[in-house]
Structures are given as C-alpha cells and as structure tokens.
PDB file with one MODEL, atoms N, CA, C and O in Angstrom:
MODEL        1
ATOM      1  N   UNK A   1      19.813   0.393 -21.990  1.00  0.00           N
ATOM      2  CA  UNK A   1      18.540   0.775 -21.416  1.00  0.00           C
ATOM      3  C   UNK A   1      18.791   1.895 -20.397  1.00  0.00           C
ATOM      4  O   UNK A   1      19.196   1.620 -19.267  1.00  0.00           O
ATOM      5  N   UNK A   2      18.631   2.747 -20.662  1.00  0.00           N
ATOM      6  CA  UNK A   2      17.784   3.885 -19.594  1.00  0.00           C
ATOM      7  C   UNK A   2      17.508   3.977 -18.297  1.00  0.00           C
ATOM      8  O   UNK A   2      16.447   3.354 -18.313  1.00  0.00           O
ATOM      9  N   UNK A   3      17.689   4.345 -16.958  1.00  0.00           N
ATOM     10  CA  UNK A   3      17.701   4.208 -15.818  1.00  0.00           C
ATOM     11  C   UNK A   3      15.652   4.012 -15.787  1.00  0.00           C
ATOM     12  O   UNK A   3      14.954   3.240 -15.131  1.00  0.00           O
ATOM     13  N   UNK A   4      15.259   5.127 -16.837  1.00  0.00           N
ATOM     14  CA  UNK A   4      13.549   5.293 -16.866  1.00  0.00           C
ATOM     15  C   UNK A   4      12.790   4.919 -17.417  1.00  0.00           C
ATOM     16  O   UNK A   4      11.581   5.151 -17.402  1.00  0.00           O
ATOM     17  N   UNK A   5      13.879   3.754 -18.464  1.00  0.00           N
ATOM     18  CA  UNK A   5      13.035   2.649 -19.200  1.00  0.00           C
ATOM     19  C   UNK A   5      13.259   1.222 -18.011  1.00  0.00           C
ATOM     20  O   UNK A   5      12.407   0.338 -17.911  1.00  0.00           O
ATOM     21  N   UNK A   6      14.554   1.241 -17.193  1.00  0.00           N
ATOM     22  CA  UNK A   6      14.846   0.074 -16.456  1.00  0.00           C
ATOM     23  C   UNK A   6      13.434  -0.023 -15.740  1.00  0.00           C
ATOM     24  O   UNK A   6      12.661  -0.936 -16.031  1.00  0.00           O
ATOM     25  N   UNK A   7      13.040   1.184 -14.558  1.00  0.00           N
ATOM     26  CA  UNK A   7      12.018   1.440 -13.809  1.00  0.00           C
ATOM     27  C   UNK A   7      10.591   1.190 -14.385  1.00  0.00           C
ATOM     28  O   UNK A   7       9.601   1.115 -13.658  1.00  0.00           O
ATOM     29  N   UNK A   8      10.564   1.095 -15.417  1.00  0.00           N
ATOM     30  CA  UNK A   8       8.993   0.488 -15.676  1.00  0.00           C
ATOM     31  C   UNK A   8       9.310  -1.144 -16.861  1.00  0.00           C
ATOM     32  O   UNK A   8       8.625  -1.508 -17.816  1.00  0.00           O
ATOM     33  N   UNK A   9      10.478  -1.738 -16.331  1.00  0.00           N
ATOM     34  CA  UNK A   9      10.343  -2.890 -16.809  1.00  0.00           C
ATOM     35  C   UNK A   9       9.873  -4.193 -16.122  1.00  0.00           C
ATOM     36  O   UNK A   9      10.337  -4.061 -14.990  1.00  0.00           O
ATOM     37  N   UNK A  10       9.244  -5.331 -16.153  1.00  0.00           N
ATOM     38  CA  UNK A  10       8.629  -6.223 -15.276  1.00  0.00           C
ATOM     39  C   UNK A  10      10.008  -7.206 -14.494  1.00  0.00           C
ATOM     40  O   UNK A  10      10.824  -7.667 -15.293  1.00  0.00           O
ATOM     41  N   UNK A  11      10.176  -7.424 -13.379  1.00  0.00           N
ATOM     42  CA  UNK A  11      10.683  -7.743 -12.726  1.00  0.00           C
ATOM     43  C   UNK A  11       9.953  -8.688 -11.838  1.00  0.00           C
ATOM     44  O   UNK A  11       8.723  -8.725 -11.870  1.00  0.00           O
ATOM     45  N   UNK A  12      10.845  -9.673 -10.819  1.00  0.00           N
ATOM     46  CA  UNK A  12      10.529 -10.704 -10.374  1.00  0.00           C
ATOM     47  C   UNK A  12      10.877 -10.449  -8.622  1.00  0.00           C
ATOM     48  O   UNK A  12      12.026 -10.083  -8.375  1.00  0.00           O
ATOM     49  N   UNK A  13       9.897 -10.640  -7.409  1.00  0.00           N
ATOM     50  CA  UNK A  13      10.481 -10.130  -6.127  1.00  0.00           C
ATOM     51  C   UNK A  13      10.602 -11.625  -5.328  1.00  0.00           C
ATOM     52  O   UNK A  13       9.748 -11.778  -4.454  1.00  0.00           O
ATOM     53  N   UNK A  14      11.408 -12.572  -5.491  1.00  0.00           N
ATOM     54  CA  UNK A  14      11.156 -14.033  -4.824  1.00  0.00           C
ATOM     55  C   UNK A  14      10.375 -14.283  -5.971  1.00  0.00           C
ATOM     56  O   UNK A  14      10.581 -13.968  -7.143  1.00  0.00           O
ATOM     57  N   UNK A  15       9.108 -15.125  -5.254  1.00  0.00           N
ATOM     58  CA  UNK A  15       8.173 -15.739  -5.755  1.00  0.00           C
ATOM     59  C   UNK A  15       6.617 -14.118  -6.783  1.00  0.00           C
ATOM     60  O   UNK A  15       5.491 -14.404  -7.191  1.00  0.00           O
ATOM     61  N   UNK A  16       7.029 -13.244  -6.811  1.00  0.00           N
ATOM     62  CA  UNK A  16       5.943 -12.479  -7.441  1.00  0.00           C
ATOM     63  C   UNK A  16       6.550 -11.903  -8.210  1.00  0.00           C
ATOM     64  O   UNK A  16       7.624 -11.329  -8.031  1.00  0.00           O
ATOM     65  N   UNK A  17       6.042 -11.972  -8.995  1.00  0.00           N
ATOM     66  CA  UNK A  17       6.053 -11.006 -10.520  1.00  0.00           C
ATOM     67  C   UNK A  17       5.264  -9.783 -10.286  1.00  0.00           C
ATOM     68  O   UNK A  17       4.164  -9.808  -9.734  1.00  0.00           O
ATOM     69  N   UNK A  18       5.916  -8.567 -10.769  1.00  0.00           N
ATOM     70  CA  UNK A  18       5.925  -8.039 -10.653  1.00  0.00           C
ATOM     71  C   UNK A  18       5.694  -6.836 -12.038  1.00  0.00           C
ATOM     72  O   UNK A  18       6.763  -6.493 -12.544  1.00  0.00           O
ATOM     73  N   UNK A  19       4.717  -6.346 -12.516  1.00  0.00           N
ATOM     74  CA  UNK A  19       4.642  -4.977 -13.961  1.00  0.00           C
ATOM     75  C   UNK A  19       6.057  -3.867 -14.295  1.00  0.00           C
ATOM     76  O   UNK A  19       6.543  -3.591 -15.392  1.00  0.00           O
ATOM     77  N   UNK A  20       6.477  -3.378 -12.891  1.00  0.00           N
ATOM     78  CA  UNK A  20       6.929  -2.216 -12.781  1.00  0.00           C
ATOM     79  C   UNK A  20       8.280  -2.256 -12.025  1.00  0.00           C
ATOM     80  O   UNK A  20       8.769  -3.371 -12.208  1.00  0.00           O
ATOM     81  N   UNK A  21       8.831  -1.726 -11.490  1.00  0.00           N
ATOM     82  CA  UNK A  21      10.142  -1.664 -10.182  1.00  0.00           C
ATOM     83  C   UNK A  21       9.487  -0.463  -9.551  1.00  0.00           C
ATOM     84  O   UNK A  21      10.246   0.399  -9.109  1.00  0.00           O
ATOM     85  N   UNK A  22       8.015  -0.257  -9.430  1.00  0.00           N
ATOM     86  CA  UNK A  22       7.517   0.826  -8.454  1.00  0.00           C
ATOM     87  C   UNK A  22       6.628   0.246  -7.502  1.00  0.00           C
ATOM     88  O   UNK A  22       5.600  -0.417  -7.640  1.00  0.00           O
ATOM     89  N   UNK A  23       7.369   0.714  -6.330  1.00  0.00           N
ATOM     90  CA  UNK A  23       6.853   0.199  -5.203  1.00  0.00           C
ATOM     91  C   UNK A  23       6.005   1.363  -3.976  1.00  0.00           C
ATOM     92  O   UNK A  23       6.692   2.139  -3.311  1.00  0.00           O
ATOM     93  N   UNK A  24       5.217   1.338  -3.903  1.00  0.00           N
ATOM     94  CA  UNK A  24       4.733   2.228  -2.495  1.00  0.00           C
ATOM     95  C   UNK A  24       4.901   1.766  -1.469  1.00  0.00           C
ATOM     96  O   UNK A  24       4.212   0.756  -1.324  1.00  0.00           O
ATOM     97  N   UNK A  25       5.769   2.113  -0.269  1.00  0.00           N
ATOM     98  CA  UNK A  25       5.775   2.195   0.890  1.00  0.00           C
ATOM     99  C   UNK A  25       4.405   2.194   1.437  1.00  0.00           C
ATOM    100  O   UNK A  25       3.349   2.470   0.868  1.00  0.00           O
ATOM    101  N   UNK A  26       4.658   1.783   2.812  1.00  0.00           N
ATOM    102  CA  UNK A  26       3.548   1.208   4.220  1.00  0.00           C
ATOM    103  C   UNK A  26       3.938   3.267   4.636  1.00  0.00           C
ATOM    104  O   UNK A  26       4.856   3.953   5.086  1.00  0.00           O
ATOM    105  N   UNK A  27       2.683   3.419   4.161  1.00  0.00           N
ATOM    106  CA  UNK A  27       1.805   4.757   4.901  1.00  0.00           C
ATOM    107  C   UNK A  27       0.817   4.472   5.841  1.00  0.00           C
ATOM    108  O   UNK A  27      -0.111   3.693   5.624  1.00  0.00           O
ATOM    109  N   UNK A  28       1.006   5.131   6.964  1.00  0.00           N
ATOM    110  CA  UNK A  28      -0.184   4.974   8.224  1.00  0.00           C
ATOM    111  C   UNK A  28      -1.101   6.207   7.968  1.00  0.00           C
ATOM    112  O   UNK A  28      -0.915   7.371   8.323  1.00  0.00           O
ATOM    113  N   UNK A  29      -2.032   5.725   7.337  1.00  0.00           N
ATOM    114  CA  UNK A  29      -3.367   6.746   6.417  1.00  0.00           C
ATOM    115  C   UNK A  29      -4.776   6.540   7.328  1.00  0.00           C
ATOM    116  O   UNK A  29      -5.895   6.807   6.890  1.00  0.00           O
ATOM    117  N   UNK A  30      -4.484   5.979   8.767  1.00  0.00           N
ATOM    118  CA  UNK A  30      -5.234   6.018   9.672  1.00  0.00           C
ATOM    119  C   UNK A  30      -6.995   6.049   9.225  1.00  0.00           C
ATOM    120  O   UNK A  30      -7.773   6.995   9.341  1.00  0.00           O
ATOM    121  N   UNK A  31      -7.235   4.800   8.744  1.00  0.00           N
ATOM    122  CA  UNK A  31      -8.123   4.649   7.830  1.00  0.00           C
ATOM    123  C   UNK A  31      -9.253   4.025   7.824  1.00  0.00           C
ATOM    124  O   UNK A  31     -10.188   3.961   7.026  1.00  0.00           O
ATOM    125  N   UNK A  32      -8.869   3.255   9.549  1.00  0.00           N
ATOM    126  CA  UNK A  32      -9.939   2.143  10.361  1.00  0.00           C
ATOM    127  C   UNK A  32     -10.688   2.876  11.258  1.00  0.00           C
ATOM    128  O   UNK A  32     -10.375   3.882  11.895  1.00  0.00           O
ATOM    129  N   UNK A  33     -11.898   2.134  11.223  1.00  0.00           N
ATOM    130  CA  UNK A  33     -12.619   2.771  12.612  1.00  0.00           C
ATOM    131  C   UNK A  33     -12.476   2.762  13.310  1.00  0.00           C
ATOM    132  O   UNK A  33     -11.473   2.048  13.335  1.00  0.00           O
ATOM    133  N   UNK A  34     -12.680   3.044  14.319  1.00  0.00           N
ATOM    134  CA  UNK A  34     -12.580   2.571  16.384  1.00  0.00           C
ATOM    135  C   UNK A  34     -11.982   1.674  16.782  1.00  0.00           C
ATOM    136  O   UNK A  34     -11.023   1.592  17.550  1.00  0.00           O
ATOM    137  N   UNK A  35     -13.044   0.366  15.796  1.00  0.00           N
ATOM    138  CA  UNK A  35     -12.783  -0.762  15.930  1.00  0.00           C
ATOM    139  C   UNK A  35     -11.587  -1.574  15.192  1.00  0.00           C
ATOM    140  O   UNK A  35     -11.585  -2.799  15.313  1.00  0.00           O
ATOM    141  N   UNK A  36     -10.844  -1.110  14.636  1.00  0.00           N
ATOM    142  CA  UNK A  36      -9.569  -1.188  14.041  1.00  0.00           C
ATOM    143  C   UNK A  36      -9.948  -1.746  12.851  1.00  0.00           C
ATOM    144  O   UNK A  36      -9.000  -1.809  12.069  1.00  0.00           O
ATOM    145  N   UNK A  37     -10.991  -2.180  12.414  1.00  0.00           N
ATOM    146  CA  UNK A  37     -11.488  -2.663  11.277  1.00  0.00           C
ATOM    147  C   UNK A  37     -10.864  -2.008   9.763  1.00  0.00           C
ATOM    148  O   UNK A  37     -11.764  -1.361   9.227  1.00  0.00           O
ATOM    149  N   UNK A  38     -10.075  -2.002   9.256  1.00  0.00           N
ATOM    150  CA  UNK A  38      -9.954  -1.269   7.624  1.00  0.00           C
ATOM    151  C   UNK A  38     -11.625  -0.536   7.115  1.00  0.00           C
ATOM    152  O   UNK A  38     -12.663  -1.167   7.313  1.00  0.00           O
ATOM    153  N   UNK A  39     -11.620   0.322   6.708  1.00  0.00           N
ATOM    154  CA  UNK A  39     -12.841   0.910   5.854  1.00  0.00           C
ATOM    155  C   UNK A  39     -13.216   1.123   4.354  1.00  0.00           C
ATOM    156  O   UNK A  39     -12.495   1.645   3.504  1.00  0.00           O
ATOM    157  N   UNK A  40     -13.965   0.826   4.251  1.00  0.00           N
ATOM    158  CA  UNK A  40     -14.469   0.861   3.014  1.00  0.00           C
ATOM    159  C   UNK A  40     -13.545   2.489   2.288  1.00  0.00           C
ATOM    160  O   UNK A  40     -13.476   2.440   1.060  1.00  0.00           O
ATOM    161  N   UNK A  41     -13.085   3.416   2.741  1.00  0.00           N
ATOM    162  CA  UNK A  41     -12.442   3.938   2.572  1.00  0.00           C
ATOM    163  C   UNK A  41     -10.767   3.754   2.413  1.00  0.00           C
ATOM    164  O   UNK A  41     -10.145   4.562   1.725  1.00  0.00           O
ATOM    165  N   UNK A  42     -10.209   2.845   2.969  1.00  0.00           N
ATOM    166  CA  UNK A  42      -8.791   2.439   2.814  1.00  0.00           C
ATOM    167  C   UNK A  42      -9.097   1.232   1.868  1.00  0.00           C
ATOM    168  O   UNK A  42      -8.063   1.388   1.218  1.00  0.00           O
ATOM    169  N   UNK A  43      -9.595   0.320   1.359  1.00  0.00           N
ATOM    170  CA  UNK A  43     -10.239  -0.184   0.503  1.00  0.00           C
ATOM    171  C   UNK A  43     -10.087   0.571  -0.813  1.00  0.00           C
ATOM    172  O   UNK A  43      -9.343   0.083  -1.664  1.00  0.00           O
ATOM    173  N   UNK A  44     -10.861   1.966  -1.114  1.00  0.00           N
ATOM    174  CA  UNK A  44     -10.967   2.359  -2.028  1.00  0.00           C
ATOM    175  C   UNK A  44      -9.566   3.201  -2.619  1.00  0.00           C
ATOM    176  O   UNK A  44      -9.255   3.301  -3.806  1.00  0.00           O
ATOM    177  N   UNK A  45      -8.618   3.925  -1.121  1.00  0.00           N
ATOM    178  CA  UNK A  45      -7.236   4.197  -1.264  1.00  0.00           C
ATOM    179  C   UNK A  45      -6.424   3.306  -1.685  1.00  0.00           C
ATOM    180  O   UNK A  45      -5.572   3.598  -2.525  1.00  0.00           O
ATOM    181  N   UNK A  46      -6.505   2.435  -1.330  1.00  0.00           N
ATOM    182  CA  UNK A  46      -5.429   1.335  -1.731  1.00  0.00           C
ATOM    183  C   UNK A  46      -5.418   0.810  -3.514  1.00  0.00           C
ATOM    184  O   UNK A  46      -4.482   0.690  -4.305  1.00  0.00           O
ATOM    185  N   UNK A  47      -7.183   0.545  -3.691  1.00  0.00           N
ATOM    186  CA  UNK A  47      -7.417   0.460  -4.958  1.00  0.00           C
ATOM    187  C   UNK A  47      -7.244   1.134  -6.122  1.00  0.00           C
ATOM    188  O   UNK A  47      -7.091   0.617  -7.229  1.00  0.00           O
ATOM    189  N   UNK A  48      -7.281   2.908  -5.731  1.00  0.00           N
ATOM    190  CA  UNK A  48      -7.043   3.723  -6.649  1.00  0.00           C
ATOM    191  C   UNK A  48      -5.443   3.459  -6.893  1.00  0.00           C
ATOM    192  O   UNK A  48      -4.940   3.780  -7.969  1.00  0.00           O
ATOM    193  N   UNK A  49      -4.687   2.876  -5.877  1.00  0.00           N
ATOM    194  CA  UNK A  49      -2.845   3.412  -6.152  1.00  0.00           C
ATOM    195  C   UNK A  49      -2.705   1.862  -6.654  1.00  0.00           C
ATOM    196  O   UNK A  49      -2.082   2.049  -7.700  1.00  0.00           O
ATOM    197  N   UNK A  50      -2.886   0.521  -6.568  1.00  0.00           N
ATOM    198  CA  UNK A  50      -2.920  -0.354  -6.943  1.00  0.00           C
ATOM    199  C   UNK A  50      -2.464  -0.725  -8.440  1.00  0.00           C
ATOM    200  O   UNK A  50      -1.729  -1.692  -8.637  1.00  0.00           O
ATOM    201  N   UNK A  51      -2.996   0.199  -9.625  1.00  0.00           N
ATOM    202  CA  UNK A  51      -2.130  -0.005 -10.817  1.00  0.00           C
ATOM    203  C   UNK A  51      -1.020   0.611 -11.228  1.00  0.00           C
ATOM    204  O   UNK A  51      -0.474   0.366 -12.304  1.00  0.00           O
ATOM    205  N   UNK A  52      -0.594   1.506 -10.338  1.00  0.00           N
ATOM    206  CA  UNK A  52       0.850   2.021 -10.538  1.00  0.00           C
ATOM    207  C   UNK A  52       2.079   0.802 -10.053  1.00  0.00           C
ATOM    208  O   UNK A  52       3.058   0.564 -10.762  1.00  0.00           O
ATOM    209  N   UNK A  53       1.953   0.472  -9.423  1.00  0.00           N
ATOM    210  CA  UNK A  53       2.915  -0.833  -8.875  1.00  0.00           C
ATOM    211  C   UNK A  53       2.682  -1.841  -7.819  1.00  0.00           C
ATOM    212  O   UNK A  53       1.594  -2.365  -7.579  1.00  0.00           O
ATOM    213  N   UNK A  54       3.439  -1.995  -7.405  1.00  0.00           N
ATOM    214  CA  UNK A  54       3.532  -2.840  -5.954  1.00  0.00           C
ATOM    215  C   UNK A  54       3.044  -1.901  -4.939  1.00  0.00           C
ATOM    216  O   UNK A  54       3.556  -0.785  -5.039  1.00  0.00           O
ATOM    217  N   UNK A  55       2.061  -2.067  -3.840  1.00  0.00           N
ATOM    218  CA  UNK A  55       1.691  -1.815  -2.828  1.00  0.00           C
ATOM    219  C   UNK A  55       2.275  -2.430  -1.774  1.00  0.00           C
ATOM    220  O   UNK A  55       2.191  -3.658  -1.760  1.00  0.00           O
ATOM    221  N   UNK A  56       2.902  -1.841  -0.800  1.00  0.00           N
ATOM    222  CA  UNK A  56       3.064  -2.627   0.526  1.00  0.00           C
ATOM    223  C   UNK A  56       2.345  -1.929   1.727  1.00  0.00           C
ATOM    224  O   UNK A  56       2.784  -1.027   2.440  1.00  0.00           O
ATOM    225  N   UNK A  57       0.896  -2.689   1.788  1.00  0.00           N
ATOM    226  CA  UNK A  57      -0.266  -2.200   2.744  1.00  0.00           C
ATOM    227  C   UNK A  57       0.094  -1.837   4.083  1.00  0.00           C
ATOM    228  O   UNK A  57       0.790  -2.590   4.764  1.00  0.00           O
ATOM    229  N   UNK A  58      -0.236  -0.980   4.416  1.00  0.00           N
ATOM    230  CA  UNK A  58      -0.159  -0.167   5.785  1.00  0.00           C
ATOM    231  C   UNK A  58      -0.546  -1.807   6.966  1.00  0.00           C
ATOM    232  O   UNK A  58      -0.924  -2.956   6.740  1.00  0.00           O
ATOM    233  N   UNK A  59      -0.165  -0.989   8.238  1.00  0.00           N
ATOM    234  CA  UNK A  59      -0.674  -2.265   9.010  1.00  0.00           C
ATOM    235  C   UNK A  59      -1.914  -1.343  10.025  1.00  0.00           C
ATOM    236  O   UNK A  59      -1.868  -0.142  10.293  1.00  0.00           O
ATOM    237  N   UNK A  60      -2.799  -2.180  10.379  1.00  0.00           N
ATOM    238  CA  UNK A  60      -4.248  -1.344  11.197  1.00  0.00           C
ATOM    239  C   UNK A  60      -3.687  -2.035  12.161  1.00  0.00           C
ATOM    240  O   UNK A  60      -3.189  -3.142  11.957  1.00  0.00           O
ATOM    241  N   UNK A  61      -3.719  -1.151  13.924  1.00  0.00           N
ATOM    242  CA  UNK A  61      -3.053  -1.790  14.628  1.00  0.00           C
ATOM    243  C   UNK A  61      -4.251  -0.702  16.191  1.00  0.00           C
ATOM    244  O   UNK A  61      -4.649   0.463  16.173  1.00  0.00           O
ATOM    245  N   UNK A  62      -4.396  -1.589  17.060  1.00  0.00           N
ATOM    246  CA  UNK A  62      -5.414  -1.238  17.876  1.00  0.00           C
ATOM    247  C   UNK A  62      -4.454   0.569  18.753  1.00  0.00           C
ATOM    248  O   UNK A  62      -3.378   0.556  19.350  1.00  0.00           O
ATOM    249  N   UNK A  63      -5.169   1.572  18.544  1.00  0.00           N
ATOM    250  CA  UNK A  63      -4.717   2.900  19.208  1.00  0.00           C
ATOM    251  C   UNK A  63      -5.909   3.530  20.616  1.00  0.00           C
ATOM    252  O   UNK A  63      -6.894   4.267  20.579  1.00  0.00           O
ATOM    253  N   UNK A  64      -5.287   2.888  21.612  1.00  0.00           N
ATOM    254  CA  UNK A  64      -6.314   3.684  22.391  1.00  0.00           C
ATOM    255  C   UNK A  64      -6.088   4.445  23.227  1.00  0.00           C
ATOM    256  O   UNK A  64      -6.588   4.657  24.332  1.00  0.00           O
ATOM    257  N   UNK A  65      -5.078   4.993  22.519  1.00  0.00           N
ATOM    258  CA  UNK A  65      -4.691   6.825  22.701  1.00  0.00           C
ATOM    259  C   UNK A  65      -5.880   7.604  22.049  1.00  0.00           C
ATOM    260  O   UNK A  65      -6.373   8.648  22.477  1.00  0.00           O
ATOM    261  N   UNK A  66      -6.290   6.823  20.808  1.00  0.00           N
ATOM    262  CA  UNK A  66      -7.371   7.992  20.046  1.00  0.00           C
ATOM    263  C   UNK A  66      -8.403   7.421  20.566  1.00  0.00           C
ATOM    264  O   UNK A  66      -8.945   8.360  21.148  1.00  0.00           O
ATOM    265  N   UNK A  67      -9.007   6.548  20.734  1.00  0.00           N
ATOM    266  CA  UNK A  67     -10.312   5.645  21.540  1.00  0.00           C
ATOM    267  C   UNK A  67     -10.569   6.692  23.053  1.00  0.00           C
ATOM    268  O   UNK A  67     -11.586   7.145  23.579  1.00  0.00           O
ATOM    269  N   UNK A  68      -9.792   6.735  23.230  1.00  0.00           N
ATOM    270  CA  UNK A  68     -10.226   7.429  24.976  1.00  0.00           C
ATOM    271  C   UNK A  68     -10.192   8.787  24.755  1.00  0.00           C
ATOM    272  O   UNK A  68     -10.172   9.472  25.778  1.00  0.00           O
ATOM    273  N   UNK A  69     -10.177   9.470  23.500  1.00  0.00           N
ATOM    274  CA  UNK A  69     -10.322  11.158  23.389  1.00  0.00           C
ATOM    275  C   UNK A  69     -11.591  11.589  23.328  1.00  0.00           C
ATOM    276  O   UNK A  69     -11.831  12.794  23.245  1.00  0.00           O
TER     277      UNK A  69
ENDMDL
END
C-alpha cells in the first residue's frame, strides 16, 4: 500500500473510528461574538471542513483585549 492510499484508509483513534488519517488542527478563526458565544458562522466553518476528516475544534476563550477596543 501506498503512503496515499495508507492516508485515506479508516483507522481507529482510542475509542473513535475514524474514515480517513486526515486530521485538521485547532485554528483560532476568531469566530464568537463579544460574548464568547460560537456563531452561527463557526458552525457553518466547521461544517463545511467536517467531511474531509477529523476536526479538532478550535477553543472560544473570553478576550478582553478586543472587548475594550
């Protein structure tokens, strides 16, 4: 097998199964409102990349460096 047939074979991570051996990294896509809430917009980012592989979701984390600008 192929290094580029290995990469899209289904694999097991612990306990999840897994389609692919493609994984996306935790991107900070700064995507919440004010209120640190996720948006209907990081929602719809996440969803579009979702059938290529494994997602590992960003974390929303309170910034009030940008709040007080």
């Amino acid at each position: 097998m192929t290094t580029t047939e290995t990469l899209f074979t289904p694999t097991r991570l612990g306990a999840i199964d897994v389609k692919n051996r493609i994984a996306m990294a935790p991107l900070t896509r700064s995507r919440a409102g004010m209120d640190g809430v996720p948006s209907a917009l990081a929602a719809r980012y996440h969803a579009e990349r979702a059938p290529a592989g494994l997602l590992i979701a960003e974390s929303y984390t309170e910034f009030t460096a940008m709040q007080a600008a």
